[in-house]
C-alpha positions in Angstrom: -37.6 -4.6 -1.5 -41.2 -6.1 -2.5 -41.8 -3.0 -5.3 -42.5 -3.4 -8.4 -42.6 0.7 -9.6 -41.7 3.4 -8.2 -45.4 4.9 -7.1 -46.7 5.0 -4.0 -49.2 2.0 -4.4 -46.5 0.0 -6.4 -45.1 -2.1 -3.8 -46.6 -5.0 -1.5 -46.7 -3.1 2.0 -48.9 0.1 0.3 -51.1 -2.9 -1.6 -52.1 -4.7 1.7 -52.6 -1.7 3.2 -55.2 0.3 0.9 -57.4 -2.7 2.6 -56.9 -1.3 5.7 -57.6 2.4 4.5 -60.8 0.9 2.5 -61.6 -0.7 6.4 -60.4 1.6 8.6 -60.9 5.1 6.5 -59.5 8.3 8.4 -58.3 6.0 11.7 -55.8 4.0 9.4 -54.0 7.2 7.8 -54.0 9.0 10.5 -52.3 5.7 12.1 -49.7 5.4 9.3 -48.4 9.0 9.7 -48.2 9.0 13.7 -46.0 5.6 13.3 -43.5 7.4 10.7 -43.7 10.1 13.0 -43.0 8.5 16.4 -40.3 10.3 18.1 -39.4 7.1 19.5 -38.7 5.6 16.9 -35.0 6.6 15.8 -35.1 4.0 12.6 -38.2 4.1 10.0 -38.4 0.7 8.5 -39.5 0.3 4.7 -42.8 -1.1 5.5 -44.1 1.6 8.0 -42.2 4.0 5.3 -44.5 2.7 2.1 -47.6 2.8 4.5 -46.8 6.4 4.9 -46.1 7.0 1.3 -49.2 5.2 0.2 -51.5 7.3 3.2 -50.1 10.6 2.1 -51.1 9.9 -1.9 -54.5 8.6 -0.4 -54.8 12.1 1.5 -54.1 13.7 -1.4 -56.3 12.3 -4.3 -59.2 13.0 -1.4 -58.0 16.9 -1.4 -57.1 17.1 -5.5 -60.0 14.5 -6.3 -57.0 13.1 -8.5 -57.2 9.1 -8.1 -54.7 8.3 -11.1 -51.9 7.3 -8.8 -54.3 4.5 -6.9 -54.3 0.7 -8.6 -56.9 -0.4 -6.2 -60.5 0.0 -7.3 -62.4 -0.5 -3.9 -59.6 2.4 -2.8 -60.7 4.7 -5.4 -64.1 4.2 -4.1 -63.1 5.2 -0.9 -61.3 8.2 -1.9 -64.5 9.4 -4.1 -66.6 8.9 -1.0 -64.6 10.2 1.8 -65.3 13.9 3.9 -63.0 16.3 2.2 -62.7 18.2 6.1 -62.6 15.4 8.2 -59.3 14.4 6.5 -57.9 18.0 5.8 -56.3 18.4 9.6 -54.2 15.2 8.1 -52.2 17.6 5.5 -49.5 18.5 8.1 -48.7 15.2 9.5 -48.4 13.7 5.8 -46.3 16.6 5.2 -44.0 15.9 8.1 -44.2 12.3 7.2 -43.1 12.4 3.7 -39.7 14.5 5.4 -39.4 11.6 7.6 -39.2 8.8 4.7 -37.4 11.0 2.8 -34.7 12.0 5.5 -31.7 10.1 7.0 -32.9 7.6 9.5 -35.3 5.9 6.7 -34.8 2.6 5.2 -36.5 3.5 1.7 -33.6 6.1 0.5 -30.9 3.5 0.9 -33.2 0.8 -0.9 -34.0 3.1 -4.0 -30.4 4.6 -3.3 -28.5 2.5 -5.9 -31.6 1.4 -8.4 -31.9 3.1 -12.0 -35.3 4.3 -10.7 -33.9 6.2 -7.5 -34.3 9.4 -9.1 -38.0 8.6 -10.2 -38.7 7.7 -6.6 -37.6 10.5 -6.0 -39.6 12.9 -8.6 -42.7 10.9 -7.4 -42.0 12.2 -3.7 -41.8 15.7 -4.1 -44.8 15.1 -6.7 -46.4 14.1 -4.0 -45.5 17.0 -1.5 -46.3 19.8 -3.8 -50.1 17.9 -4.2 -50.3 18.2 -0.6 -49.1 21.4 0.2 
């Protein structure tokens, strides 16, 4: 696993990816969460998992205006410029998301599964789920 901390921008797939979001704004979140949520996919890979990770803590510092957990300056300037309700309709799906990395099926639990910082991964989830709900 490319990660270097537990948060959701701390790993290589969700720090390629804020370009995207910087790019591709609403279209690439939106995108992250209907891949994590394809019912035709019966295995969620890491990647698409930290994509989904990193577009739900994007959704949410737009919603909370709360930017600590970004690393990536041109994101943060995103996030401080984005339509608060063009994005809100997004809640649910990152919702439904975040119970798809976290539930069985999903690569990322059985990666952090055995690391010292499994239950940190862990706290920084449902962190993330009680910003969004």
């Amino acid at each position: 696993m490319s990660a270097w901390g537990v948060g959701p921008f701390q790993n290589e797939a969700a720090a390629e990816y804020a370009a995207e979001i910087v790019q591709d704004g609403a279209y690439a979140l939106a995108e992250a969460f209907d891949v994590a949520l394809d019912p035709d996919n019966d295995y969620l890979e890491a990647e698409e998992g930290h994509r989904a990770v990193a577009a739900a803590e994007t959704l949410a510092a737009v919603l909370t205006g709360d930017t600590s957990a970004l690393t990536d300056a041109a994101l943060r300037a995103w996030v401080q410029n984005a339509d608060t309700a063009e994005l809100t309709h997004l809640r649910e799906h990152a919702l439904e998301a975040l119970d798809r990395v976290l539930g069985p099926g999903s690569e990322l639990p059985d990666l952090w599964e055995d690391s010292e910082d499994a239950d940190a991964w862990q706290g920084d989830i449902q962190r993330l789920r009680a910003a969004l709900s």
